[in-house]
C-alpha positions in Angstrom: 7.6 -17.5 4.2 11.8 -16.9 3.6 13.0 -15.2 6.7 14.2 -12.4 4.5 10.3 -11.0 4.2 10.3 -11.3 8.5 13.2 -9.4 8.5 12.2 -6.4 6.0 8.9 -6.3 8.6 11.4 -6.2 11.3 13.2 -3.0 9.5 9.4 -1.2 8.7 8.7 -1.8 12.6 11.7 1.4 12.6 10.3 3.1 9.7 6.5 3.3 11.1 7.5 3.8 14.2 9.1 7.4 13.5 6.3 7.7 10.8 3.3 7.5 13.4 4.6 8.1 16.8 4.1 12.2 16.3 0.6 11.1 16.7 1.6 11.0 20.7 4.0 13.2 20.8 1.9 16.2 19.5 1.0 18.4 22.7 4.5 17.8 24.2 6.6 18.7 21.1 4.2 21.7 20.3 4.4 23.5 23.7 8.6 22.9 23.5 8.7 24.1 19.5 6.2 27.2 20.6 3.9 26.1 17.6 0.0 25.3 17.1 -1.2 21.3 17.3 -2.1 21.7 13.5 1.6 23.3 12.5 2.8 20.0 14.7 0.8 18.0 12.9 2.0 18.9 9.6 5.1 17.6 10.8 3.1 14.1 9.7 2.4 15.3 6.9 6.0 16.7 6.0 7.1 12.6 6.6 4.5 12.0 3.8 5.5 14.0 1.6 9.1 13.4 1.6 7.4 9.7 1.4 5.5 10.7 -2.2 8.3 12.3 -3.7 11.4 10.1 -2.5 10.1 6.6 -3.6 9.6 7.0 -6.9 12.4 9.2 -7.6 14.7 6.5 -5.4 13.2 3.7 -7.2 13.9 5.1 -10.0 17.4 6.4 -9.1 18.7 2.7 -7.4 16.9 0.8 -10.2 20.2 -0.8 -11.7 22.0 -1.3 -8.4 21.9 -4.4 -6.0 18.7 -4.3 -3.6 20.4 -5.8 -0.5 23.0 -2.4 -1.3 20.4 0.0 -1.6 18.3 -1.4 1.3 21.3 -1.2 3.9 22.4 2.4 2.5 18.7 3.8 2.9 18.3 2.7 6.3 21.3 4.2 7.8 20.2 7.7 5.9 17.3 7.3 7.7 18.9 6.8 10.8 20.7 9.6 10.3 17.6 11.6 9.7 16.3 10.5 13.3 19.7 11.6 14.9 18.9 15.0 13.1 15.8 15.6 14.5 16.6 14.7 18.0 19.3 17.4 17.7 16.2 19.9 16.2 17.2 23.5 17.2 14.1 24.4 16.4 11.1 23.7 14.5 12.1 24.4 11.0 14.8 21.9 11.2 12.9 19.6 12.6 10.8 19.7 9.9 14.0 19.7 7.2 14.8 16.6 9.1 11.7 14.6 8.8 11.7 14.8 5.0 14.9 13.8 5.0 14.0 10.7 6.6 11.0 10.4 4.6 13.1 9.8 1.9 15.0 7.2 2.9 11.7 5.5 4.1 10.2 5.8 0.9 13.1 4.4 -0.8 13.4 1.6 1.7 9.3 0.3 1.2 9.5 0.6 -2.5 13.2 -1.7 -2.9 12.0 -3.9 0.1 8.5 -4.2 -1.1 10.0 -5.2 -4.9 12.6 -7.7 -2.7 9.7 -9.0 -0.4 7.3 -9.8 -3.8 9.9 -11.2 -6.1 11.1 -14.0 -2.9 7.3 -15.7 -2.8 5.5 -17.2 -5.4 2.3 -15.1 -7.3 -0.3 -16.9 -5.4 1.4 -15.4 -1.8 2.1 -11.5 -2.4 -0.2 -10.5 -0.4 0.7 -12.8 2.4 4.4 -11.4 2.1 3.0 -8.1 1.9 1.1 -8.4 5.1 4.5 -9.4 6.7 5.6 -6.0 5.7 2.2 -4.1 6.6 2.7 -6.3 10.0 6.0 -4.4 10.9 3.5 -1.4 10.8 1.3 -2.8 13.1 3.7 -3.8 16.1 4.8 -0.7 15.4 1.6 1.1 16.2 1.4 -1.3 19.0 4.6 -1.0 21.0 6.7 1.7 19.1 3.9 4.1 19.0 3.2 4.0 22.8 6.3 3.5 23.5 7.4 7.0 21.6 4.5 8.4 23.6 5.8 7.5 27.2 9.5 8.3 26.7 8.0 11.9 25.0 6.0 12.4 28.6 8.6 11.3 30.8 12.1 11.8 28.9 11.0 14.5 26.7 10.3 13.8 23.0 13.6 14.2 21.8 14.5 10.5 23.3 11.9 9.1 21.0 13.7 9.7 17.9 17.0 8.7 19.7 14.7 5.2 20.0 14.0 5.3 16.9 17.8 5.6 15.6 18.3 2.4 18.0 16.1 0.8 16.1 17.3 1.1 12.4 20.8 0.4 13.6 19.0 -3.2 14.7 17.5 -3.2 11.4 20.2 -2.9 9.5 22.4 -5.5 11.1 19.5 -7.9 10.3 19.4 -7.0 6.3 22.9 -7.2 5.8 22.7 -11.0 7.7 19.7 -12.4 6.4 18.5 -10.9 3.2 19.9 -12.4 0.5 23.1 -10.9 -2.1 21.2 -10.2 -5.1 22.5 -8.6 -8.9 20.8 -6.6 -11.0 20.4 -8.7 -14.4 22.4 -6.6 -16.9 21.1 -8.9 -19.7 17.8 -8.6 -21.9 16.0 -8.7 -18.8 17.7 -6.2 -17.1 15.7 -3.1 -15.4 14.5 -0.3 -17.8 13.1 2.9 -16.9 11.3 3.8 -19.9 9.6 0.0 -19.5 8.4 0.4 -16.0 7.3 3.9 -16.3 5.0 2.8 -19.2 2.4 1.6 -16.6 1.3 4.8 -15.6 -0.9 4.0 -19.0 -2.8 1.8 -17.0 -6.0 3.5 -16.1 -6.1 0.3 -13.4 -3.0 1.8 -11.7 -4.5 5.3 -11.7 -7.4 3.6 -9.6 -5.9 1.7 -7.6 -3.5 4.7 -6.5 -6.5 6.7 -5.6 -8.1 4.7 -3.9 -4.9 3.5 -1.9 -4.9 7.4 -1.3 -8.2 8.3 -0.3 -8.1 5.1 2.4 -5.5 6.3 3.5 -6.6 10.1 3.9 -9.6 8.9 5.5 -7.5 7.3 8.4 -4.9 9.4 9.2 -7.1 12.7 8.7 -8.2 11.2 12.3 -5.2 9.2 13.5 -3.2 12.0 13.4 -5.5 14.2 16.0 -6.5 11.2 17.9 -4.4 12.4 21.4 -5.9 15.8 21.5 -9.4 14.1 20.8 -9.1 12.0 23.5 -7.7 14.6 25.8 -10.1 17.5 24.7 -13.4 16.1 23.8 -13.5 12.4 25.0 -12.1 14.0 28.4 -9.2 11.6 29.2 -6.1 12.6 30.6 -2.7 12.1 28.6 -1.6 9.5 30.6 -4.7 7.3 28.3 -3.0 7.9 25.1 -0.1 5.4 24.7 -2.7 2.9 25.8 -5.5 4.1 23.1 -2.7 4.3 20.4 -1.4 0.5 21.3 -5.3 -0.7 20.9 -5.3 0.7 17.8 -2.0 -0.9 16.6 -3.8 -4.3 18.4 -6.4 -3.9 16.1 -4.0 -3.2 12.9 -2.1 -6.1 13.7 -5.6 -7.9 13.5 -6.8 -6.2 10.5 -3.0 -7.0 8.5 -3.3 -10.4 10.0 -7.0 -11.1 8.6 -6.4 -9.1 5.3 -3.3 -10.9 3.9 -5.0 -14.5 5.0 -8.3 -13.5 2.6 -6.4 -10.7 -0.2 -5.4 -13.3 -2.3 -8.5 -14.8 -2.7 -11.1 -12.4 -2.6 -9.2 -8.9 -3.5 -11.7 -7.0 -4.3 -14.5 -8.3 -1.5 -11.7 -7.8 1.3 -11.0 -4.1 0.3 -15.2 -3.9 -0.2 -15.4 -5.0 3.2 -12.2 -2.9 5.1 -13.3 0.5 3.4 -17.1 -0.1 4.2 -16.2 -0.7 7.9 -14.1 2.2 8.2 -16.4 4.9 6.6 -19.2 3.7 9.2 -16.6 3.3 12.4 -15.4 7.0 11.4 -18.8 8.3 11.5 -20.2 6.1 14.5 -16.7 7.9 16.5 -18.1 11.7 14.9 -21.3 10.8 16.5 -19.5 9.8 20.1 -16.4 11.2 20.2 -17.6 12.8 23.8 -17.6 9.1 25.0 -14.8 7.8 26.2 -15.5 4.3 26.4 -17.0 5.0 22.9 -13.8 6.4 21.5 -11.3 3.4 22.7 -13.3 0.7 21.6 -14.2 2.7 18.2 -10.3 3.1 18.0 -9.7 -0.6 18.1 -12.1 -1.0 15.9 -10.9 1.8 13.2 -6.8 -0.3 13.4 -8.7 -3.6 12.2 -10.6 -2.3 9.4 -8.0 0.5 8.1 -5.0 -2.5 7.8 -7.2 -5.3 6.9 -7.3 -3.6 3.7 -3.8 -2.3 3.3 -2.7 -6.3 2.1 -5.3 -6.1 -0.7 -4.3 -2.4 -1.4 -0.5 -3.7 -2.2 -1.1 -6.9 -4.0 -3.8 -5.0 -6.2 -1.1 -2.7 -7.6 1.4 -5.4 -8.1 -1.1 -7.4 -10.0 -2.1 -4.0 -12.3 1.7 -2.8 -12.5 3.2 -6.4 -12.4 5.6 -5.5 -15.5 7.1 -2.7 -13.4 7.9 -4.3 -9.5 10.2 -2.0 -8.2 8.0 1.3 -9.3 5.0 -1.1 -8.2 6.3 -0.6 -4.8 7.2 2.8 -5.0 3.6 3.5 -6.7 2.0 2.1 -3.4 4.5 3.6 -1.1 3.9 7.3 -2.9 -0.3 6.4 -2.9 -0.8 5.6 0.8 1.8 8.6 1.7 -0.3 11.1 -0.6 -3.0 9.8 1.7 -1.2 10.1 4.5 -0.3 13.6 3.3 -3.9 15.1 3.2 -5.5 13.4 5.8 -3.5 15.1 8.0 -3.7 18.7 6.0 -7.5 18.3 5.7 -8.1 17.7 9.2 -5.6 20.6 10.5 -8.0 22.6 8.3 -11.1 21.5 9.8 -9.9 22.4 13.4 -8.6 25.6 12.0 -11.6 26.7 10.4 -12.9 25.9 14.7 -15.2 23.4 13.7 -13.2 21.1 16.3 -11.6 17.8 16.3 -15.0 16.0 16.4 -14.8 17.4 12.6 -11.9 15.3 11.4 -13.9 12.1 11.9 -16.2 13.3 9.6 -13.7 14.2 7.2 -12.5 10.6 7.3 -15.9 9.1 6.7 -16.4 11.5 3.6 -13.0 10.4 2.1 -13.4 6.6 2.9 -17.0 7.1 1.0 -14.8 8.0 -2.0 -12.3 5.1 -1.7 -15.2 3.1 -1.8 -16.6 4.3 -4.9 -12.9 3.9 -6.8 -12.6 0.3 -5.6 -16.0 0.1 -7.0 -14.7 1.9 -10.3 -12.3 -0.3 -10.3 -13.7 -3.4 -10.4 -16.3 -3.0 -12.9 -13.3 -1.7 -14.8 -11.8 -5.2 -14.6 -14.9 -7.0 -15.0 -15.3 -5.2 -18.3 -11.9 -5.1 -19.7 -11.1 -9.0 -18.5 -12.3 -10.7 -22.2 -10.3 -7.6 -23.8 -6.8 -9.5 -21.8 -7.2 -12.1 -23.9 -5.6 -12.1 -27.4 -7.1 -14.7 -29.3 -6.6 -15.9 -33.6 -8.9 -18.7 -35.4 -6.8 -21.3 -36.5 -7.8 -20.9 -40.5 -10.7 -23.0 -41.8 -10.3 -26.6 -43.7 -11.4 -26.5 -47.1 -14.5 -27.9 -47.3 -16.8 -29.1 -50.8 -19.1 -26.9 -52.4 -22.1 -28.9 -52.7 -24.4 -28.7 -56.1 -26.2 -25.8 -54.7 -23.3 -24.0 -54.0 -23.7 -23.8 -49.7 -20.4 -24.3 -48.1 -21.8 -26.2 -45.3 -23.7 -23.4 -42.9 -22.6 -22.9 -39.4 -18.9 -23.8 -39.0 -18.0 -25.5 -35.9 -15.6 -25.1 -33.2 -11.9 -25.1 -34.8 -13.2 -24.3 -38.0 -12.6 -20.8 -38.4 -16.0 -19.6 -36.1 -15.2 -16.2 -34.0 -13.3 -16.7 -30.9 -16.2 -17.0 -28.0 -18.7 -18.8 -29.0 -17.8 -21.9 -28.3 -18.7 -22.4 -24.6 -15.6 -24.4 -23.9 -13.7 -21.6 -25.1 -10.1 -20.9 -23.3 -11.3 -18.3 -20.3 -9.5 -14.9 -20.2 -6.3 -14.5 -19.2 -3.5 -11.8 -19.1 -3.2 -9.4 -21.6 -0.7 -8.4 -23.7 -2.1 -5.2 -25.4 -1.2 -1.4 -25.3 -1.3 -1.9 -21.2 2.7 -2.5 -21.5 3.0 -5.8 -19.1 0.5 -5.0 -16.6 -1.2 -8.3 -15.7 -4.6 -9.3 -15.4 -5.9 -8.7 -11.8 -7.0 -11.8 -10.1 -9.9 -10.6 -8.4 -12.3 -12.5 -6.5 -11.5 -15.7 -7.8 -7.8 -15.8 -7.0 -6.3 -16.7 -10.0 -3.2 -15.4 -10.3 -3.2 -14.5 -14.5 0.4 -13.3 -15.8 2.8 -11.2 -14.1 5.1 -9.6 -15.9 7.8 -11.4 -13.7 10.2 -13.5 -15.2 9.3 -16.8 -14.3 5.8 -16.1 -13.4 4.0 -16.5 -17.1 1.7 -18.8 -18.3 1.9 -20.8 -21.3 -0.5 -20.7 -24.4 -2.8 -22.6 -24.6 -5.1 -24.0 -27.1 -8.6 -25.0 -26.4 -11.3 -25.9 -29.7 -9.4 -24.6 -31.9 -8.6 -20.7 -30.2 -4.8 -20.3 -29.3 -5.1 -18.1 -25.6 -2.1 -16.7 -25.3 -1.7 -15.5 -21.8 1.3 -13.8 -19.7 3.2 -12.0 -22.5 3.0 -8.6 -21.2 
C-alpha cells in the first residue's frame, strides 16, 4: 500500500475525531451552552449536514484543480473551523462553526478518497479504502476518549483546540508525502456534465441508500450512547471514554476484517455487517439496563457497523467508476445523510419521552431497511449483469442450398447463431450502455469488470465467434 493512502488515514484520524467526539462531550457542553442533550446532539448532525451538502458541491467546485492543492487548502479550513468553535460565544456559533468545518471535511474525504482509489490497482480499493475507514477507527479509539477526558477535566473547549493540533500534523504530512499531481487538461480531462451523468444509475441510487440507512442505524444510537450509559445502564461518566474507545477497538476490527474480505465477497460482507448490527441493536434495546450488557454490546456494534463501511465504498466506486472524484463525494454525502438522521430520529424518540432505550430500536428498524436495499441491490446486479455485455454475431459464411432448398438447419457457433447459446460463450463483463461509464460490480466473485478509469479497461475479446467488448464505459 503507497504511504500516501497511510497518510490520508492519518489526516481522517483529525477529521473523525471532531466528527464523533460530541458523542462524549454531550452532557458537559449542554449544561455550559444552557441547551437540551437532543439540541446538543444536533450539533452531530449539523457536522453531517454541512458533510452532505459540502462534498459534492466541493467536488464539484475543485474538480479541475490539483488534488494534493485542494487536500492541503481543505484541511487548514477545517482547522480553522475547530479554532472557531473553541472560541464559541455561544451555541449558535458553535453550531455556524461546525458546518463550516463539515465542509471542509466533506471536501477533504471526497478529493482524498478519489486520490486514495486512483494510487492502488482495481483489485485493492477496498483495501485502500479501509486504510482511510481505519483513520476513523483510531480515531473512535483514542481521539474520541481522548475528546472525552480533556471535556471532563479541561472543559470541552480544549477538545477542539486538540483537534486543531491535529490537522496542523495532518497537513504537514500531505504536503510531504502525497504525491504532486495535475489535472489532465487533455481528452481525458475532468468533466462535470460526464461524472454527474451517474446519478442515472439506479445502482448508485441503491447503494447511496443503503450507505445511508447503515449509517442512520448506527449513529441514531452512537450519538446518545454517554447519556445511555450514564442514565439507564447506571454508570457514572467517568465509564464513557472507556465505552467509546471499545467501540472504536471494535471498528478498528470491523475496518480491519471488512477491507481483508470486500473485495472478494462484496455483497456477502455487507450481508453479513448489516445483519449483525440490526440483531446487536436490538439485543442492546432489550438490555440496555445492563451494564455489562451495554459495553460488551458496544464492542460488538464498532465491529459490525465498520466491517461494512469498506464494502459500502468500493461498491459505489465500482457502480460510479466513470465519475471517481463524485464517487467519493457520493459516499461521503450517503454515510453523512445517515449520519444526519440517525441522530435527528433518535433526538425525536427521546423527545417524544419514550427514552434512550428507544434509539436502539430505531437503529435496528433502519439497519432492517439497509438490509433489504443491499438485497435490492444485488438481485439488481444479478439481473442486469448479461445486459453489461454488448455483444454482435460475426455475419454468417455463405453456405450451399442443397436440392431441397434447406440451408443446412442449426447453424453453429461463429456462424451467425444468437449471442448465448453457445455454452463457451464470452461471460459478462462491463457495460457500455445508457449507464454512462458506470462499471460492472464485481460482486461476490471478485472480479474486478471495467472501471471507467483510464488504464483500468479490459480488452475485447472474442470467444466462438461473439466479440465481448468489455470496459468502454
Amino acid at each position: 500500500m503507497p504511504i500516501a493512502v497511510y497518510v490520508l488515514g492519518l489526516s481522517v484520524f483529525s477529521l473523525g475525531t471532531s466528527e464523533f467526539m460530541l458523542s462524549g462531550l454531550l452532557q458537559p457542553l449542554a449544561r455550559d451552552m444552557g441547551v437540551s442533550i437532543p439540541q446538543a446532539g444536533l450539533l452531530v448532525s449539523a457536522f453531517a449536514i454541512g458533510m452532505v451538502v459540502g462534498a459534492p458541491l466541493l467536488a464539484a467546485a475543485t474538480l479541475r484543480l490539483p488534488r494534493r492543492t485542494t487536500l492541503v487548502a481543505l484541511l487548514a479550513a477545517f482547522g480553522l473551523g475547530q479554532v472557531a468553535g473553541a472560541l464559541a460565544p455561544n451555541y449558535a456559533v458553535l453550531f455556524a462553526s461546525r458546518v463550516v468545518s463539515a465542509l471542509a471535511c466533506a471536501g477533504f474525504w471526497a478529493v482524498g478518497a478519489a486520490v486514495a482509489v486512483s494510487l492502488v490497482p482495481v483489485t485493492a480499493r477496498a483495501r485502500a479504502m479501509a486504510v482511510m475507514i481505519g483513520g476513523l477507527s483510531i480515531a473512535n479509539i483514542a481521539g474520541v476518549p481522548a475528546g472525552a477526558l480533556l471535556g471532563q477535566h479541561a472543559g470541552w473547549r480544549a477538545a477542539f483546540w486538540a483537534v486543531a493540533a491535529l490537522a496542523a500534523v495532518g497537513l504537514v504530512g500531505v504536503l510531504a508525502l502525497v504525491p504532486r499531481t495535475e489535472v489532465p487538461t487533455g481528452s481525458d480531462r475532468p468533466r462535470l456534465r460526464a461524472e454527474l451523468a451517474i446519478y442515472r444509475d439506479r445502482q448508485v441510487w441503491l447503494a447511496l441508500i443503503g450507505t445511508a440507512l447503515n449509517a442512520a442505524a448506527v449513529f441514531c444510537f452512537f450519538s446518545y450512547l454517554a447519556p445511555l450509559l450514564t442514565d439507564v445502564a447506571g454508570l457514572s461518566e467517568s465509564w464513557v471514554p472507556s465505552v467509546l474507545a471499545l467501540f472504536g477497538v471494535g471498528a478498528l476490527i470491523g475496518t480491519t476484517v471488512g477491507g481483508r474480505t470486500a473485495d472478494a465477497h462484496l455483497f456477502g460482507t455487507m450481508y453479513v455487517g448489516i445483519s449483525a448490527a440490526a440483531v446487536v441493536l436490538a439485543t442492546l434495546a432489550l438490555t440496555a439496563q445492563h451494564a455489562v450488557a451495554v459495553v460488551l454490546l458496544s464492542l460488538l456494534l464498532g465491529v459490525a457497523a465498520f466491517g461494512t463501511a469498506p464494502a459500502l465504498n468500493a461498491r459505489m466506486f465500482n457502480v460510479a467508476g466513470a465519475a471517481p472524484t463524485l464517487a467519493g463525494a457520493t459516499t461521503t454525502s450517503a454515510f453523512n445523510i445517515g449520519n444526519t438522521l440517525g441522530p435527528w430520529l433518535g433526538g425525536l424518540v427521546i423527545g417524544a419521552g419514550w427514552g434512550y432505550r428507544a434509539v436502539a430500536w430505531t437503529g435496528a428498524v433502519l439497519a432492517v431497511g439497509a438490509l433489504a436495499t443491499t438485497v435490492a441491490a444485488a438481485r439488481l446486479h444479478r439481473r442486469t449483469e448479461a445486459s453489461r455485455v454488448i455483444t454482435r454475431s460475426v455475419p454468417a459464411a455463405p453456405t450451399a442450398a442443397r436440392p431441397d432448398g434447406d440451408t443446412g438447419g442449426e447453424t453453429g457457433p461463429g456462424t451467425g447463431t444468437a449471442p448465448g447459446r453457445d455454452a463457451t460463450a464470452a461471460a459478462p463483463s462491463a457495460k457500455a450502455t445508457g449507464n454512462t461509464g458506470a462499471a460492472s460490480d464485481p460482486g461476490d466473485a471478485g472480479s474486478t469488470g471495467g472501471t471507467g478509469i483510464p488504464g483500468t479497461a479490459e480488452a475485447p475479446t472474442v470467444a466462438c465467434g461473439v466479440s465481448t467488448e468489455a470496459g468502454r464505459a
